[in-house]
C-alpha positions, 0 to 999 in steps of 0.5 A, spaced: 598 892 268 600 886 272 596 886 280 596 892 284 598 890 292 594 896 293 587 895 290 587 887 291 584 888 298 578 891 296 577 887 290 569 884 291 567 877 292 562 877 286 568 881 281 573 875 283 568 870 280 566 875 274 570 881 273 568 887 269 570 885 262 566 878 263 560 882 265 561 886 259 561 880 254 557 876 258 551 881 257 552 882 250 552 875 249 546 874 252 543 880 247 545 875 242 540 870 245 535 874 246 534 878 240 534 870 237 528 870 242 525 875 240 525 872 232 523 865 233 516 868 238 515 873 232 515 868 227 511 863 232 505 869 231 505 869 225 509 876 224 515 877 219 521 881 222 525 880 216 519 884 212 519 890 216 527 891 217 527 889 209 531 884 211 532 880 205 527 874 204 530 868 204 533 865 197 531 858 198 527 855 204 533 849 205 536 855 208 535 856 215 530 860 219 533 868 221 532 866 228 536 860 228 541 864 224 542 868 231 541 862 235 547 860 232 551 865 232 549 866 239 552 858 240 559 861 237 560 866 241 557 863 248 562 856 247 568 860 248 566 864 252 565 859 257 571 856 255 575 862 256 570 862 264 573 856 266 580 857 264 579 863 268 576 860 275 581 854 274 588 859 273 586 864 279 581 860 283 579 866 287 585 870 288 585 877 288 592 877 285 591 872 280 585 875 278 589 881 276 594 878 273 590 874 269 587 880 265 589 878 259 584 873 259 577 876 258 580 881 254 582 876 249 575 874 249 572 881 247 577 881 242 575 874 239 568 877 241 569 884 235 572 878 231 566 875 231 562 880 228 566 882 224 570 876 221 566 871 216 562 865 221 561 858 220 555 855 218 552 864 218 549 867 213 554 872 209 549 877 207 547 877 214 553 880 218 554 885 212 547 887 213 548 888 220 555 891 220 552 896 214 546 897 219 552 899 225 556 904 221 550 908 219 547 908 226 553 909 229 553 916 227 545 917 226 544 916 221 537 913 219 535 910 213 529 911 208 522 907 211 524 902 204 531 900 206 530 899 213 529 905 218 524 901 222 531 896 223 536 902 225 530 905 230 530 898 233 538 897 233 539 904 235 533 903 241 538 896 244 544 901 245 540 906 249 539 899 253 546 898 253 549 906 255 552 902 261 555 896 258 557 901 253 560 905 260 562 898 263 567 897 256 570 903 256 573 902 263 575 896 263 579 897 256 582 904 260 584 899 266 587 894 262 592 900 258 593 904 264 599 902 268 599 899 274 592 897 274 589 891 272 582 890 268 580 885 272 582 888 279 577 893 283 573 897 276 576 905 277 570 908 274 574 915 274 579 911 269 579 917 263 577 922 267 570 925 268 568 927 262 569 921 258 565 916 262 558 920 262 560 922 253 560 915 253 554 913 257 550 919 252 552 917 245 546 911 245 541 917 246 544 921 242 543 917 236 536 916 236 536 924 238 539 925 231 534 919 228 529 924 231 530 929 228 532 927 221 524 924 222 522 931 222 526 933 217 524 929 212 516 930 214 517 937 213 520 936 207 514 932 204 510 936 207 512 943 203 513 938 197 506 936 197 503 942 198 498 939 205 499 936 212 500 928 210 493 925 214 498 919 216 505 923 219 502 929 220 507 936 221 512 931 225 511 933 231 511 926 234 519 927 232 520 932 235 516 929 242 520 924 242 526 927 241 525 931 247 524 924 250 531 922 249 533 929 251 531 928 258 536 923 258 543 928 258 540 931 266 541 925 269 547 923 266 550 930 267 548 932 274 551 924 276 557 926 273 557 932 278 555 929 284 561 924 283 566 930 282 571 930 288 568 937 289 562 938 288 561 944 291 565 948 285 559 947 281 556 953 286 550 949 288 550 944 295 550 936 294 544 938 296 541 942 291 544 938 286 541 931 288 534 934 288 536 937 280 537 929 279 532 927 282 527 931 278 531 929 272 530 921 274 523 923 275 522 926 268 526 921 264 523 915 267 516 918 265 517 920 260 520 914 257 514 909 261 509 914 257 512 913 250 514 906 251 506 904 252 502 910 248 507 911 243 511 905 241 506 899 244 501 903 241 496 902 247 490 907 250 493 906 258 493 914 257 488 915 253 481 919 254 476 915 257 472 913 251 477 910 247 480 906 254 473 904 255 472 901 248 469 895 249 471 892 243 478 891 247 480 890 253 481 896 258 487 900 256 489 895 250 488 896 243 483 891 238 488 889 234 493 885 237 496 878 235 500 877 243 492 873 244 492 873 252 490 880 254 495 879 262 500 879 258 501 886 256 497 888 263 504 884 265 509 888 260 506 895 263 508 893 270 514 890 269 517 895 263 513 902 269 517 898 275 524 897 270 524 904 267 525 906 274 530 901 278 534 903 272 534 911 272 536 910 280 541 905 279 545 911 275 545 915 282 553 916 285 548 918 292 546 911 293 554 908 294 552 903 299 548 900 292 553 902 286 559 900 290 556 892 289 559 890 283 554 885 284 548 890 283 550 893 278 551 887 274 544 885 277 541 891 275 545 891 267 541 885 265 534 887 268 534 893 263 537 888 257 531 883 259 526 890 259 529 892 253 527 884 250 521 884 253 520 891 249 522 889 243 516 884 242 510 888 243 514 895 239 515 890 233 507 887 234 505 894 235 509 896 227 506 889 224 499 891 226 501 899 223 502 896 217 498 890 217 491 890 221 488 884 222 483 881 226 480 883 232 483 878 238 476 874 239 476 872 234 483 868 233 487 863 237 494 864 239 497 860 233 491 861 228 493 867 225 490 869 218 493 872 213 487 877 211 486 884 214 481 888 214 481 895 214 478 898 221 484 902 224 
């Protein structure tokens, strides 16, 4: 496990500075941060998170804001992380060999980093970790709670580990190298470190999830349907489920086809290099897509894609929607391009025929941060868009950004 002679030659300036398992705990940090983000703008505008993940309210208002719970947890992991960083940079100081012996390091963070969320934290919330550890099981194998236990909480959490498929990736890798003999977890990554079938299942298992969630959606719309007797006017037959299902479906072609075109021998696949680049460049159109249509149509519940009179409306800007409680209208303009342009860099990245891109760990790490930042960004125009389902207010004209009154009216 100690440094390999034979790989430290190729080991990438950038990995030197921050190898593997450091970029995986890095991020999800990060992810810690940025979810504290999303709560404290929210509740900037006046939406309730905690209301619509039917998150107990708190008991007392001595008690701190859920977003400064976060912020604090977040503070929790970032102090040792950078202490367990600059040890790290002080024992190795850039050498490929010491880096490779000092693997123990980071791995000792991501083991601190399990304990975090598992074990009882200071001056955090009991309850909370509980909540949020029961939330992890039950989605960990699909499983999806009813509307007033909190099934808005498991689609979201469930949707953030689509964006982490390859840290998730990453992680498996990095423990995989640290237990196989004669390589080093924080040497040159192997990304064929448990064969081939492992990384790609790894990689899938976030959007299987929300696969699974989907289709227990439609189930359950199915069953209220034959209960009642009639097609509900607000959930309809349950088509919308199985649409987005199918969204999460067209995941699987990418990911295979890039673990066949990684395969030593592609060619026993009985098709050309060639043709199978051009099966995954169609599937990488097909997903980026269809995932940028349901991120605006869908999740944001924008009219971009909708027929003429409805996008025209003239009662809300171009393409938007009346109800909206972001007030400045460029801002989901600016969503839109961000999140279109992302979807796509993000399929790409996925590509094993861009080696002159995938082999710099530094882009790849680049690229892993861009599709969390996405992923953020996402998240508060999908929980805004769930507030305005549940709570319609009033129309944008008519209120300032820190303004937002507490009566609805009924127009949809």
């Amino acid at each position: 496990m100690d440094g390999d002679p034979a790989v430290e030659p190729v080991l990438d300036g950038f990995s030197r500075v921050l190898p593997l398992p450091y970029r995986v705990a890095l991020i999800i940090v990060l992810g810690v941060w940025a979810w504290g983000a999303n709560l404290h703008y929210l509740s900037l505008i006046k939406i309730d998170v905690p209301s619509l993940v039917r998150y107990p309210s708190r008991a007392s208002p001595h008690h701190p804001p859920h977003h400064l719970s976060c912020y604090r947890i977040a503070t929790f992991l970032s102090i040792p992380l950078v202490c367990f960083l600059l040890l790290f940079w002080a024992l190795t100081n850039g050498s490929p060999k010491d880096v490779a012996q000092w693997s123990i390091l980071p791995n000792l963070y991501l083991l601190l980093l399990v304990l975090g969320f598992i074990a009882p934290i200071p001056f955090v919330s009991r309850n909370g970790r509980l909540r949020t550890l029961a939330t992890l099981k039950r989605i960990s194998i699909g499983g999806l709670a009813e509307a007033q236990d909190g099934k808005f909480g498991d689609i979201l959490l469930a949707d953030a580990l689509t964006s982490y498929a390859k840290v998730l990736g990453d992680l498996f890798i990095s423990l995989c190298m640290f237990f196989t003999p004669g390589h080093s977890s924080t040497g040159p990554p192997n990304r064929n470190c448990g064969g081939g079938f492992w990384v790609p299942f790894i990689i899938s298992i976030p959007s299987i999830i929300r696969l699974r969630q989907c289709l227990i959606e439609y189930v359950r719309v199915q069953k209220a349907n034959k209960r009642t007797g009639q097609v509900n006017l607000n959930t309809g037959w349950g088509g919308v489920h199985l649409a987005n299902a199918l969204k999460y479906s067209s995941a699987f072609p990418v990911i295979v086809l890039s673990a066949m075109q990684r395969s030593p021998q592609p060619s026993k696949y009985g098709m050309s290099e060639a043709t199978l680049f051009r099966l995954w460049l169609g599937a990488v159109f097909l997903n980026s897509a269809y995932s940028f249509y349901w991120d605006v149509a869908r999740d944001w519940d924008l009219h971009l894609f909708s027929g003429a009179n409805e996008r025209n409306d003239p009662e809300y800007p171009w393409g938007l929607r009346r109800h909206r409680w972001i007030h400045a209208k460029e801002i989901y303009y600016t969503a839109i391009i961000i999140d279109a342009f992302l979807r796509c860099t993000w399929s790409i990245k996925l590509s094993p025929h861009l080696d002159h891109f995938n082999d710099l760990e530094g882009g790849i790490f680049m690229m892993e941060l861009l599709e969390v930042f996405r992923r953020w960004m996402w998240i508060f125009f999908r929980v805004e868009c769930e507030w305005v389902r549940n709570h319609r207010g009033p129309a944008p004209d008519d209120i300032l950004l820190g303004d937002v009154s507490n009566k609805y009216d009924e127009d949809d």
